[in-house]
Phi, psi and omega in degrees: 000305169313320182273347174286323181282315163313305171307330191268357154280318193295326186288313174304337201282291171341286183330275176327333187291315163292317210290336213242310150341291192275006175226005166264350171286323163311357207218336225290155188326316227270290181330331201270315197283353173256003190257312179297343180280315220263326174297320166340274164309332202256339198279317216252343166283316193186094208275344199276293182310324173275359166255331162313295194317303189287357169259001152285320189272337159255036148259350159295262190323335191261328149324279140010252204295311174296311198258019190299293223260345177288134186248017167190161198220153173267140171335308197298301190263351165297324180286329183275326184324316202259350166315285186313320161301294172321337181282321193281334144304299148351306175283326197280327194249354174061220198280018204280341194246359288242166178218111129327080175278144183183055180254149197294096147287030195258350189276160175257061197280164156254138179212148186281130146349110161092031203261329180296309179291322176301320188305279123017287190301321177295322214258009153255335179299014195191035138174159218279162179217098198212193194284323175282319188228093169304142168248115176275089190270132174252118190282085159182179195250166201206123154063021199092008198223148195252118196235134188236077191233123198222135190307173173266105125282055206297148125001144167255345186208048159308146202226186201289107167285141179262014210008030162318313187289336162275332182316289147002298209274294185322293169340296187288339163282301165312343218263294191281000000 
């Protein structure tokens, strides 16, 4: 009884440990210094478009931030989640980018929060993204399952990963 309960504290402690994981990855300088770079730029370019940009981006964050405890989320709202996110990458990367989407929504599925966007983040953090080699990430579901795919571009000036963030992702599914 005693190691049942430590266990199920070591798990709850995990849990929070991710969930606090996933939403300081969310937040974090570099995503915030790349989203002010790119608004930066859009103010003195397209004042119209940069007012489009910053009411994407706190709906990113108001996503975020509503969802930091939840430990699980429905399809419908992880997918308008990554609408909003995909614009803001759109802007920062144009046609540089493409995305393929396909998903069954009839299913009544669940997923823990923000999992689609780690994915999606990894796959520009690991791997290039330009004018010679657009990366075409594809979305979708197959056989019940939620798929997430994109070819290998590694970085020219790739730097070393710590996978926290799949590590993360593995945890909270094992978890449920």
């Amino acid at each position: 009884r005693e190691q049942q309960l430590q266990k199920s504290a070591l798990l709850q402690r995990e849990r929070l440990k991710g969930q606090f994981e996933t939403l300081r990855n969310q937040i974090n300088p570099h995503f915030l210094f790349n989203n002010m770079s790119v608004l930066s730029s859009l103010v003195y370019k397209d004042q119209d478009k940069a007012v489009d940009f910053i009411n994407e981006l706190s709906k990113v964050y108001r996503y975020v931030l509503e969802n930091k405890s939840a430990e699980l989320v429905r399809l419908e709202e992880e997918l308008a989640f990554l609408d909003h996110y995909i614009y803001l990458l759109k802007i920062r990367f144009g046609e540089n980018i493409i995305f393929d989407i396909s998903i069954d929504e009839t299913q009544n599925s669940f997923l823990p929060p923000m999992c689609l966007q780690i994915l999606v983040e990894n796959t520009i953090q690991h791997n290039e993204t330009s004018q010679a080699n657009t990366l075409r990430i594809a979305i979708f579901t197959e056989n019940n399952r939620l798929i997430v795919s994109n070819p290998t571009q590694p970085r020219s000036d790739k730097t070393e990963s710590s996978q926290t963030g799949i590590k993360n992702m593995i945890f909270r599914y094992r978890f449920f």
